[in-house]
N, C-alpha and C positions, 0 to 999 in steps of 0.2 A: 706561236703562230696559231693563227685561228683558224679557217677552211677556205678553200676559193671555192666561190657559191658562184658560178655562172650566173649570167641573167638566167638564172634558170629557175626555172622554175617559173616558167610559163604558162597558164591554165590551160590549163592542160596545158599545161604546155601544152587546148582544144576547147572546148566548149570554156575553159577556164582559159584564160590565157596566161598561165601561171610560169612556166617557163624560162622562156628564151631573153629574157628582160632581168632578169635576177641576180646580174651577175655583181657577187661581190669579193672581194678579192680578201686573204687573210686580214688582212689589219684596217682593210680602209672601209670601216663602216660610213664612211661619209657618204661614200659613192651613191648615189642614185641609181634604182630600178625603174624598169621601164615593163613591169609585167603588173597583172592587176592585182595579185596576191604580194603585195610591201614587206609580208613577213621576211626577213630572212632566214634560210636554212640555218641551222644551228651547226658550227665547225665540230670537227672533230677535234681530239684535243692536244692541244699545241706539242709542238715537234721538237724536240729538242735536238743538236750536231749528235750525244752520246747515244740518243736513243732514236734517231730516226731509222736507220737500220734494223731495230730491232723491233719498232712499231708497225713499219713496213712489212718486213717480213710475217710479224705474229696475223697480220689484218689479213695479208696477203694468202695466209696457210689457210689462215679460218675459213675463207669465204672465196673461195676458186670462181675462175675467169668462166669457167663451161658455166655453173652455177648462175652468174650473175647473167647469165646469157641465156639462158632458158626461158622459155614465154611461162605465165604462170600457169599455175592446176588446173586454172578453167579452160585455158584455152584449148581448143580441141582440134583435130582433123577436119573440119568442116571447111569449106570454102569459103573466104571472106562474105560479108554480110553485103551484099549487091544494093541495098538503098543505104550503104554508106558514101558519105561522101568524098571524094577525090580531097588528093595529099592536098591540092593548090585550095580544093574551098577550105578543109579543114580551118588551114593558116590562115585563110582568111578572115572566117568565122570566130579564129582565136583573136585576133586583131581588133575585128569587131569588138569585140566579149571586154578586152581591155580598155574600151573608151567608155561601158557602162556606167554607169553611179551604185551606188549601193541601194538607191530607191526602185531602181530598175531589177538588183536582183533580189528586194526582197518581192518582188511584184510577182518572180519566177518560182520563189519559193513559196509563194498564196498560190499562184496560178496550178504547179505541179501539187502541190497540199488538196486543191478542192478534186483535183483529177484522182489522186492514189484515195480518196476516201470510194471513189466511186468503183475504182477495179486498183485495188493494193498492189496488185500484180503487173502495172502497166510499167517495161524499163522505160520506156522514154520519157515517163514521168520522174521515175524513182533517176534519172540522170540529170533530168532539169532540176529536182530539190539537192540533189548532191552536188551539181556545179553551182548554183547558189550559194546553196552552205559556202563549198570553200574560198568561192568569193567573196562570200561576207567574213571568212577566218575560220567559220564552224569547221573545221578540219575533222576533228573527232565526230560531229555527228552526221559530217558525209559519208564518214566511211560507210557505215552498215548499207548504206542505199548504194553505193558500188559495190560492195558485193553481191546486193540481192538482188541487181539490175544483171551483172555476170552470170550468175545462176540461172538468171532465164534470157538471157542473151550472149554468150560466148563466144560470138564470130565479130563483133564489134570494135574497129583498131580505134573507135574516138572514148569507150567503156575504161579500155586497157588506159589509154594514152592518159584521161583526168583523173583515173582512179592513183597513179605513177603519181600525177605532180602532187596530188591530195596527200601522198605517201611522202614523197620528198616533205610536205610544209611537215609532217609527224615525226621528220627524223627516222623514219623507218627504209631505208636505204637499197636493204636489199631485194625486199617485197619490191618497191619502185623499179627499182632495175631490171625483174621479173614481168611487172606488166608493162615495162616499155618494150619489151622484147615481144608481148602480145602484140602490142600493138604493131608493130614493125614486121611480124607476123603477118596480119591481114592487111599490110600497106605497106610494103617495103621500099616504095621513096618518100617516107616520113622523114624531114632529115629532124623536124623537134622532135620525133621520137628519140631519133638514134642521140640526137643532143643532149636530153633529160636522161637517158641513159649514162649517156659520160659523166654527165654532174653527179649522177647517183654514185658512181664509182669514185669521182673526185672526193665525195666525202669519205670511202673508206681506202681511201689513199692507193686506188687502182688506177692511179697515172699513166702505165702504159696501156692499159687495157682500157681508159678513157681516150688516152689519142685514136685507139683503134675506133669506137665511136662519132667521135668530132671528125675526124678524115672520112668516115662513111655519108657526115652530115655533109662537109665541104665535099664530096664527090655528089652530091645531088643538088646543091646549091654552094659554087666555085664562089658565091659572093658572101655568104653565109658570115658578118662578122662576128656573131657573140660564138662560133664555134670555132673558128680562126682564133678568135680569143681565149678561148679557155685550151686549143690544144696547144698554144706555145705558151701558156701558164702551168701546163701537165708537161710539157718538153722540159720546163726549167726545173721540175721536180725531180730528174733523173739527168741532169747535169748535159742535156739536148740544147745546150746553150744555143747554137747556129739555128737550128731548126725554130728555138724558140724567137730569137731575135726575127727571124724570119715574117716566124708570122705573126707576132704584135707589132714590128712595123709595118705590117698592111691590114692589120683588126685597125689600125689607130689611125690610117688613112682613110677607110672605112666607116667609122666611128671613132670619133675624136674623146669618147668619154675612155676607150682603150688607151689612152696614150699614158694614166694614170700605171693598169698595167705594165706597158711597156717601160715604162722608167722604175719601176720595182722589182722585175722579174725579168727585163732582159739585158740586166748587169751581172746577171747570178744567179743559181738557186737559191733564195731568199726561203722561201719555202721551208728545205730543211736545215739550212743556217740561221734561221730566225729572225736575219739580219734586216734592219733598213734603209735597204739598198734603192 
């Protein structure tokens, strides 16, 4: 088995719309994304009936639920950043971000480029070169400019929120999980926070603690399909058959590219039987 990569990874799952469109499911690389970052997450590594138990468990030991839940070392006591913008523009803005071209953001990455030669120090430059970057795949050379945008701006849930998805496309799982927690920190009805959160857990096979996630997304957005969908794909992971059946037949009422889901994952744990069901 390969990983269930939600549409996630939505840019930002914010300025990126990296997110919420990502969603791919173990075995079906066919699937189509609907986020602007096409990469897919890279799975974790296949589950076998002998050793899912014991993979679970060792993932599980490693890397605790408080842990993954924690907003990152930047983030501070401070009061949200007040010229941020509200949960509903964000999404919007992310929305936006995904019907760009690549000409559009290398334009972002000239435009932010000629700004940082003039004040190095400016985040809202160093966020504009880094959601570029990872919209054009630069993953790697977004990062440093999220960090050094956090460093002089800490109170920021859209910083937290692209620097996450930048971190999901690196496979860096936990980190991501940490600054989705910023984020949701200074905006806690983010539900693609709390989304990109669960995907981050999804890849280290924190299934129940990814449903806890997706149900936080689906109580801020009851319509929310790619989080309806990934939490009855994390229900079939722990044998929540009813629950999962549940809710990929209404991801797939919803969105009709879930029905692929539903016909994989809610016959069975396919997940950790391997099987294709």
């Amino acid at each position: 088995m390969k990983s269930v990569f939600p549409h996630l990874v939505p840019v930002a799952f914010a300025g990126l719309a990296l997110i919420t469109s990502c969603a791919t499911t173990t075995t079906e690389k066919e699937r189509p994304t609907s986020t602007t970052v096409a990469t897919p997450v890279a799975a974790p590594a296949p589950v076998t009936p002998e050793t899912a138990t014991a993979t679970t468990a060792s993932t599980e030991g490693s890397v605790s639920v408080a842990a993954l839940d924690a907003p990152a070392a930047e983030a501070t006591d401070a009061t949200a950043d007040p010229t941020a913008p509200s949960a509903a523009e964000a999404s919007a803005a992310r929305a936006a971000e995904k019907k760009m071209t690549a000409a559009d953001y290398k334009y972002q990455l000239a435009r932010a480029n000629v700004s940082l030669r003039t004040n190095p120090r400016n985040p809202r430059a160093l966020l504009e070169r880094a959601k570029a970057n990872s919209n054009l795949k630069n993953y790697k050379d977004a990062a440093p400019d999220y960090a050094a945008a956090l460093r002089l701006q800490r109170n920021n849930p859209d910083l937290y929120y692209n620097k996450g998805v930048n971190e999901l496309m690196l496979k860096q799982y936990k980190a991501a999980s940490n600054d989705f927690s910023g984020a949701v920190k200074y905006r806690p009805d983010d539900k693609e926070a709390f989304f990109g959160r669960g995907v981050a857990k999804m890849q280290m096979y924190q299934y129940k603690a990814a449903v806890s996630d997706f149900t936080r997304a689906i109580a801020i957005d009851s319509l929310y399909a790619d989080a309806i969908e990934y939490r009855g794909i994390s229900y079939a992971s722990f044998d929540r058959l009813k629950e999962a059946r549940r809710d990929l037949t209404k991801a797939a009422q919803l969105n009709p590219e879930a029905e692929k889901s539903l016909r994989r994952y809610g016959k069975g744990n396919s997940l950790v039987r391997g099987g294709n069901k």
